[in-house]
N, C-alpha and C positions, 0 to 999 in steps of 0.2 A: 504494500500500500504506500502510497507518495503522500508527504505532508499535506501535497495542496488537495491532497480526497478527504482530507479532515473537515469535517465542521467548525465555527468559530472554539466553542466549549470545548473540543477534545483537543485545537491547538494550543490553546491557552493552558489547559491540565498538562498534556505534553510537554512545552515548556519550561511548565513550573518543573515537572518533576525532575528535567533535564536540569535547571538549575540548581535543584536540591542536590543531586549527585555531581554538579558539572565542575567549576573551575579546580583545579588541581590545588592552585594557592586558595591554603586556608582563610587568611585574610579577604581574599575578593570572595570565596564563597561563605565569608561570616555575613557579608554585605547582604547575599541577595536571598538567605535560605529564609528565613522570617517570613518577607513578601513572597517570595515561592510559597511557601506551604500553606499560607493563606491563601493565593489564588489557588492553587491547584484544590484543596477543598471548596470552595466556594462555585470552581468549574465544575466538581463533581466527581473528584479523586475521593476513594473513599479510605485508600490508605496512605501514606507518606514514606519514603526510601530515605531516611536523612544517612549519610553517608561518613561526614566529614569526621566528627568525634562525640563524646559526651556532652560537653559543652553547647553545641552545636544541636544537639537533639532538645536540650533543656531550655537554648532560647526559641525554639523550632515550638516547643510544648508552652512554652509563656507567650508566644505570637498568638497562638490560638488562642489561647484563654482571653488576652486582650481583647481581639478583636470580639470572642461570644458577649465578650461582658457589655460592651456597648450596643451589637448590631444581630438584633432578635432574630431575625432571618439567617444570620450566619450560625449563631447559637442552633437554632434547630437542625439545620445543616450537617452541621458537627456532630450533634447526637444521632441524625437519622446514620452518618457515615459508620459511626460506633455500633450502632445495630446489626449494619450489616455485619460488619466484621465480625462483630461475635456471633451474629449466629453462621456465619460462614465456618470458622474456624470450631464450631460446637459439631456441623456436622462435617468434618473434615481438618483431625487436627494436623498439627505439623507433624512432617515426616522428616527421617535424617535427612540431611542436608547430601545434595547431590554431590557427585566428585567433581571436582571443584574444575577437573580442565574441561568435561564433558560441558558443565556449564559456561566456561571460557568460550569454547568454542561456539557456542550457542550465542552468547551475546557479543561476542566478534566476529560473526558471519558477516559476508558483504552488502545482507541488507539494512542490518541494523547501523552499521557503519557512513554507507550511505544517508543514513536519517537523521543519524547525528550529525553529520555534517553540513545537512541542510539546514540545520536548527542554529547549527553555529552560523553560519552564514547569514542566515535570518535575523541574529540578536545581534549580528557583529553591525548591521545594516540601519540598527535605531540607534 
């Protein structure tokens, strides 16, 4: 699938999550994970990949609460996201973790590769 077959809502979750995981330097991805993981909920991610470190998760988890605590609509959001999750994960817990090059390979196949780089090119662009 090509970015431009995305809808507004799944480019913008996209993004976000692309940001949650993206700049290699910590300092520039302390910048944008916050505002990532709020849009990416708000677009309708229902779960979050924070990637960077613990810290990183912890303001990633205080963005969110901010924004429910002012914005009722985000707030329900957030909880409908929660529901799901756990009843996903009720009927289908986690399994070991795959081997780890099988999954390599999987997520540096050339199409996902491709996508990323479309996305870099897109945010390098604003």
């Amino acid at each position: 699938m090509e970015l431009s077959e995305l809808n507004e809502q799944e480019r913008i979750a996209l993004v976000a999550v692309m940001r949650l995981c993206g700049p290699a330097d910590p300092e520039a991805a302390e910048a944008v994970a916050e505002d990532a993981a709020v849009r990416a909920i708000a677009a309708g991610c229902d779960a979050l990949l924070v990637c960077v470190d613990p810290d990183s998760q912890e303001r990633v988890r205080r963005a969110l609460a901010a924004r429910a605590r002012v914005d009722e609509a985000f707030a329900a959001r957030l909880r409908d996201a929660h529901d799901r999750v756990v009843r996903i994960r009720r009927r289908a817990p986690p399994s070991p973790a795959a081997d780890d090059r099988a999954l390599f390979e999987v997520l540096r196949c050339p199409e996902h590769l491709a996508v990323l780089e479309e996305i870099r090119e897109r945010l390098a662009d604003r």
